[in-house]
C-alpha positions as CSV (number, residue, x, y, z in Angstrom):
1,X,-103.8,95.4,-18.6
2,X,-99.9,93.8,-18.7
3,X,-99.7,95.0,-15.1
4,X,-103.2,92.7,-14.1
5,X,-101.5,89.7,-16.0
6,X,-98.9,90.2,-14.1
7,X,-101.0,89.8,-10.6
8,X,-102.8,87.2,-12.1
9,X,-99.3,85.0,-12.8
10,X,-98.8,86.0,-8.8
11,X,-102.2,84.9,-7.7
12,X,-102.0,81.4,-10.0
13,X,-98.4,80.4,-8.5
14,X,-99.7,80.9,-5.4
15,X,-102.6,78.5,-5.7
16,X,-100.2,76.0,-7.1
17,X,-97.3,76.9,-4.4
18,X,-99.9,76.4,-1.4
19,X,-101.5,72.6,-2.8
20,X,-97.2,71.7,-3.0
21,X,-96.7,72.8,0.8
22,X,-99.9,71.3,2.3
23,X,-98.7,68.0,0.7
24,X,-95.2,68.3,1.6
25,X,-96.0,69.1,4.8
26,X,-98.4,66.0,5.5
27,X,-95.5,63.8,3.6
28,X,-93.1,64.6,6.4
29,X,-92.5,61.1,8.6
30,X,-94.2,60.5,11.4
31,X,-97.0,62.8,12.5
32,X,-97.6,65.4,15.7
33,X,-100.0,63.0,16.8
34,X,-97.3,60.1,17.7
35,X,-94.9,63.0,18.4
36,X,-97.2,64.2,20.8
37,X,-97.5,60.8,22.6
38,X,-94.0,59.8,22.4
39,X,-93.6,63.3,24.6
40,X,-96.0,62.5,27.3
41,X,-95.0,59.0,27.6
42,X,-98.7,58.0,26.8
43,X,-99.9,54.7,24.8
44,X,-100.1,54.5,21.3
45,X,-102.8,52.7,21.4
46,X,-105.2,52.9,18.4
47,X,-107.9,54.4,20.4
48,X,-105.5,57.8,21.7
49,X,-104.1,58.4,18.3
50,X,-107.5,58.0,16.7
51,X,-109.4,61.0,19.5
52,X,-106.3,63.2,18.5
53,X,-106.4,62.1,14.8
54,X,-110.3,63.7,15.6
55,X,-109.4,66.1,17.6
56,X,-106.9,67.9,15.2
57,X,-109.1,67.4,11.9
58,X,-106.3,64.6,10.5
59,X,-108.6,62.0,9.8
60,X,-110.5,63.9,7.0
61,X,-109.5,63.6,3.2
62,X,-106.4,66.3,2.6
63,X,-108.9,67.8,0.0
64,X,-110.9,68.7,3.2
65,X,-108.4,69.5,5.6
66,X,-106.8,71.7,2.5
67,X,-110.2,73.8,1.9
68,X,-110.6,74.5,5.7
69,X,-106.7,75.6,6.3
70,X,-106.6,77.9,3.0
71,X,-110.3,79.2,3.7
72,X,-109.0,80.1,7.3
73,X,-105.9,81.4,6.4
74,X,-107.2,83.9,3.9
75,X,-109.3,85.3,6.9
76,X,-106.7,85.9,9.0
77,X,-106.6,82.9,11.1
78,X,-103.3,80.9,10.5
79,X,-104.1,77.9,13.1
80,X,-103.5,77.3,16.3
81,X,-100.0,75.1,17.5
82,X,-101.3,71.3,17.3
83,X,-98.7,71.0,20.0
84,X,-98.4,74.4,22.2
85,X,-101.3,75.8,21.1
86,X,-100.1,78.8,20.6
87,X,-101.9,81.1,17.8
88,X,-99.5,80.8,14.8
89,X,-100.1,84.5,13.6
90,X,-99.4,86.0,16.5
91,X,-96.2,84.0,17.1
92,X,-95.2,84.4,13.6
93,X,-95.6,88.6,13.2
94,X,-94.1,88.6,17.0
95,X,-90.8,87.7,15.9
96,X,-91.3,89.6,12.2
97,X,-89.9,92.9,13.6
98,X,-86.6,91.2,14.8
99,X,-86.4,89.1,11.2
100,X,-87.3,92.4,9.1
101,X,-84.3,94.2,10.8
102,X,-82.1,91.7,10.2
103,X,-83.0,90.9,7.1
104,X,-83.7,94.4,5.4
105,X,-80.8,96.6,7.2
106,X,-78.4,94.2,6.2
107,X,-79.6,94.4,2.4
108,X,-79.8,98.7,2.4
109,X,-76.3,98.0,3.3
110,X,-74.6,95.8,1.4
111,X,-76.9,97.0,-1.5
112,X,-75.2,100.7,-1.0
113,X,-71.7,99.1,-0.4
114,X,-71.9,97.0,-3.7
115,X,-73.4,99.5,-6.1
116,X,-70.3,101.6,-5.4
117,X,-67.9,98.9,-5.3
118,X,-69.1,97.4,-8.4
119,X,-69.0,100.6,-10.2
120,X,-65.4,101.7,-9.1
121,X,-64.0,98.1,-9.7
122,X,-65.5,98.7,-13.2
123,X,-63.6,101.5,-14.0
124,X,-60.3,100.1,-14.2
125,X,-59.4,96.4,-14.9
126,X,-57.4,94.5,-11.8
127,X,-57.3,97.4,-10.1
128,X,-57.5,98.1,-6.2
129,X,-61.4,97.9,-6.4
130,X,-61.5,95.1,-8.9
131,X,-59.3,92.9,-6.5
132,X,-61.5,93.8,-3.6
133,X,-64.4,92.3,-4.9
134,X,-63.1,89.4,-6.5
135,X,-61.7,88.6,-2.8
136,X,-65.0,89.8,-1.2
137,X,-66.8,87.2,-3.5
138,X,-64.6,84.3,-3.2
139,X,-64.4,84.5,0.7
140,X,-67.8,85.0,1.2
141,X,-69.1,82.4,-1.2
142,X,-66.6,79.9,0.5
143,X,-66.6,80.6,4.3
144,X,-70.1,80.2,5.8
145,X,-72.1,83.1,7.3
146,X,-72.4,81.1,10.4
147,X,-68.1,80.8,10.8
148,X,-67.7,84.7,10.5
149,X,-70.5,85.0,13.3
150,X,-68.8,82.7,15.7
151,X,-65.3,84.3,14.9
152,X,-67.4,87.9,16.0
153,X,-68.8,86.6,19.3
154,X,-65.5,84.7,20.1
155,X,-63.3,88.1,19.7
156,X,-65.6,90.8,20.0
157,X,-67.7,88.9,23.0
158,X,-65.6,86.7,24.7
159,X,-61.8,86.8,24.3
160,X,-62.0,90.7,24.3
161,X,-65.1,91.7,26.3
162,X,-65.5,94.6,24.0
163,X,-69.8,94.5,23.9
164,X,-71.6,92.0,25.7
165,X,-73.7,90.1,22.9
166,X,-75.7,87.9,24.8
167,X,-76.5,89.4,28.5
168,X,-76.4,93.0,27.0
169,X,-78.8,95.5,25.0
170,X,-80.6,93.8,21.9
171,X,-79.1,96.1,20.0
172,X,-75.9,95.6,20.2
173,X,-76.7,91.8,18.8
174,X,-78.8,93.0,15.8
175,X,-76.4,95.4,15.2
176,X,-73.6,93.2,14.5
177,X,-76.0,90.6,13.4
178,X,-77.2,93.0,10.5
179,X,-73.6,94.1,9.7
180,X,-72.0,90.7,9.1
181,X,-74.9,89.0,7.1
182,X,-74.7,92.8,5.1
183,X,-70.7,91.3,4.6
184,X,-72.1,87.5,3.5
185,X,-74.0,89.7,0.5
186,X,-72.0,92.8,-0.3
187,X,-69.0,90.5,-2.5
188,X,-71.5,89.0,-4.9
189,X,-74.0,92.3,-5.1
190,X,-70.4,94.5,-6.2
191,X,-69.2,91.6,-9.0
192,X,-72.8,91.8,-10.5
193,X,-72.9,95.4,-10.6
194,X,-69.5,95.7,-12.1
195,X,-70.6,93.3,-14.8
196,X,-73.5,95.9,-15.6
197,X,-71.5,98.9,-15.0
198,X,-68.8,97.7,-17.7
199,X,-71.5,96.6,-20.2
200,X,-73.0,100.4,-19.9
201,X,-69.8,101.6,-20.8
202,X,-70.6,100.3,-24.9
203,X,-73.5,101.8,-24.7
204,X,-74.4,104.3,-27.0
205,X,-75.9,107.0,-24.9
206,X,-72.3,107.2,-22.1
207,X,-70.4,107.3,-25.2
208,X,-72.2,110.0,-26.1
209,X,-72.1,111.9,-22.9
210,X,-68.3,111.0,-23.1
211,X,-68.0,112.8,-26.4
212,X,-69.3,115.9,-24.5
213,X,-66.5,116.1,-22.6
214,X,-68.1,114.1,-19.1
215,X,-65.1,111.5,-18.0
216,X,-66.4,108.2,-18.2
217,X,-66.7,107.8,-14.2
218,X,-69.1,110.7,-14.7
219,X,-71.1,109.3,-17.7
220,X,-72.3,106.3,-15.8
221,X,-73.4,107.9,-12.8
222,X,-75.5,110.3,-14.9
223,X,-77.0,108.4,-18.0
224,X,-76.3,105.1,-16.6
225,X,-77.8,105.6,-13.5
226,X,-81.3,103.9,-14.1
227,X,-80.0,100.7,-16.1
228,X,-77.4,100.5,-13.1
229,X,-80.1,100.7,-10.7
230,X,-82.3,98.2,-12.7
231,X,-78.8,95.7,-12.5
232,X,-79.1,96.5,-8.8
233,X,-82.8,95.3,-8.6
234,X,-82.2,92.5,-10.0
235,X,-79.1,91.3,-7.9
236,X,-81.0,91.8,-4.9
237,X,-84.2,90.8,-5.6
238,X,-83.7,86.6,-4.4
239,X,-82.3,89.0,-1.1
240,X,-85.1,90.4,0.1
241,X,-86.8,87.0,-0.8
242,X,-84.7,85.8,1.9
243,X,-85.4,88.1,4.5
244,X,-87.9,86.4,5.7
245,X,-86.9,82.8,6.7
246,X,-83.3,82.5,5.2
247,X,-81.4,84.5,8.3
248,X,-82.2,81.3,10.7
249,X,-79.3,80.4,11.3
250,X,-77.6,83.8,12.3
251,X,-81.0,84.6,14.6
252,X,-80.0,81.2,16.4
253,X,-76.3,82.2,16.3
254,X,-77.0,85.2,18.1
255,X,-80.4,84.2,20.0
256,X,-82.9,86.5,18.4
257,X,-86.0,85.4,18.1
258,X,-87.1,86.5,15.2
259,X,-89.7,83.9,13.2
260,X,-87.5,81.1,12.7
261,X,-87.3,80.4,16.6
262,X,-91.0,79.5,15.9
263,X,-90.3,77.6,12.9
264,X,-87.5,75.0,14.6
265,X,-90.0,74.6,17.4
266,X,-92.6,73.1,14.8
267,X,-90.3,71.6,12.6
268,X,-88.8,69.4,16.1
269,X,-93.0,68.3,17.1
270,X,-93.5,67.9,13.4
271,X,-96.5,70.6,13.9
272,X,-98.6,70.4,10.4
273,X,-100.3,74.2,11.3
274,X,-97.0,75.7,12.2
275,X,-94.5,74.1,9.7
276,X,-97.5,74.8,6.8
277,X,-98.6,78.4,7.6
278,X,-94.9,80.0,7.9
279,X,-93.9,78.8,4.6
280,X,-96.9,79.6,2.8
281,X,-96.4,83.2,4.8
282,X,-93.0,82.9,3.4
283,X,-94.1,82.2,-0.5
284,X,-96.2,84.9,0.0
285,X,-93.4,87.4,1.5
286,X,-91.4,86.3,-1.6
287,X,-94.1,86.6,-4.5
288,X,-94.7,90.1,-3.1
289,X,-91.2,90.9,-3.3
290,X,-90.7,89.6,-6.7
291,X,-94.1,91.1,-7.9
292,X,-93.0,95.2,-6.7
293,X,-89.8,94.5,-8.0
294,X,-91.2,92.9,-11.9
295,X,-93.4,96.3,-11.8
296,X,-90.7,98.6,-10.5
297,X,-88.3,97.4,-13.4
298,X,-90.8,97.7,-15.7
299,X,-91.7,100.9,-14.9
300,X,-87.8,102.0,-15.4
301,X,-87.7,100.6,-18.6
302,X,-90.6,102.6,-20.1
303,X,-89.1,105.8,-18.4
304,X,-85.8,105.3,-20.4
């Protein structure tokens, strides 16, 4: 029963998450339609705008136009490019393979890399470990994502010539692509792990294990193992929310077209069906996330 509240919450936010996009979509200045005739150079004369105005469904009531975008969209079909008229689905899971490496391979990295960090910093105060991950943090937080790619391609790509990243195999772009955004997270995931490592070691059960002789470094990787992977859930949970959507900027940086090449195209020709459908793909992609992830930490709990 708690678990069919809990996809009820899911299914509720959604409804409220996809009436906030339609609008915010339609409040965005100036329509495709005047977009569109800017581009061909044609009149805006009140007679074109009002046949595309028809021709695109935009001069119905938003409660209409809402009911016949959700209604379709729950069917399968996401809309057709007001502008290209390119089938929005098929763009959007075209570039999802490239996006879902990225995104997913960097976070099974740096997730790896910062549970073990975080746990050795935790085990002595200021030491090597500790130091590391403070400076990890602090440089990642500070220096954009998008400098350390540039700095890559520059050496690695151009000063160099030790890979070729844009003329050469995709895989030696994702490759790197998926290494440095795993850098951008791997600071932050180790200083919140060490935070839960060093509040298991007052717990009752490792000092317990500790009086049977196990050294502490042992205790938490034995009893403490499932609170520390709950700790590790939870600091990378809004990560794999942004798989989808947040690693723009480095799919641009290194030309990958994963689904945000689609997204800055609509964005530009202010595209209702493009712009609207990939973000409400993208709540969707997140609530899913956070929904496994509420059940998965649940389910922990009651096995401890």
């Amino acid at each position: 029963m708690k678990y069919f509240k809990i996809v009820f919450k899911y299914i509720l936010l959604l409804f409220f998450m996809s009436v906030f996009l339609f609008m915010l979509t339609r409040s965005i200045p100036e329509d495709p339609v005047n977009m569109l005739l800017q581009h061909y150079q044609i009149p805006p004369t009140e007679q074109n705008i009002q046949i595309l105005r028809e021709q695109w469904g935009l001069n119905e009531s938003y409660t209409v136009q809402y009911m016949r975008w959700m209604t379709a969209f729950l069917r399968g079909d996401w809309g057709i490019s007001l502008v290209s008229k390119q089938d929005i689905r098929q763009e959007i899971f075209r570039g999802i393979p490239y996006s879902m490496t990225l995104g997913i391979g960097a976070i099974l990295i740096s997730s790896v890399v910062g549970f073990f960090l975080g746990y050795l910093a935790s085990l002595k105060k200021d030491g090597f470990f500790d130091r590391l991950t403070a400076f990890l943090s602090i440089l990642t937080q500070t220096v954009p994502l998008f400098m350390f790619c540039v700095v890559v391609i520059y050496y690695v790509g151009v000063k160099y010539k030790l890979v070729k990243i844009f003329t050469g195999d995709i895989y030696v772009k994702m490759t790197l692509a998926i290494f440095l955004t795993a850098f951008a997270f791997v600071g932050s995931i180790a200083r919140i792990m060490k935070k839960h490592f060093l509040k298991l070691q007052n717990q009752s059960y490792i000092k317990a294990e500790m009086s049977r002789g196990f050294l502490l470094s042992e205790a938490l990787l034995t009893a403490g193992v499932k609170p520390a992977l709950i700790g590790l859930c939870s600091a990378i949970i809004s990560k794999f929310a942004w798989v989808i959507g947040g690693s723009s900027v480095v799919e641009f940086i290194f030309s990958i077209h994963g689904v945000s090449f689609f997204l800055i195209s609509g964005i530009m020709q202010r595209d209702y069906n493009i712009i609207q459908s990939y973000m409400f793909f993208i709540v969707i992609w997140m609530m899913v996330v956070h929904l496994v992830f509420e059940i998965f930490i649940k389910f922990l709990g009651e096995r401890e």
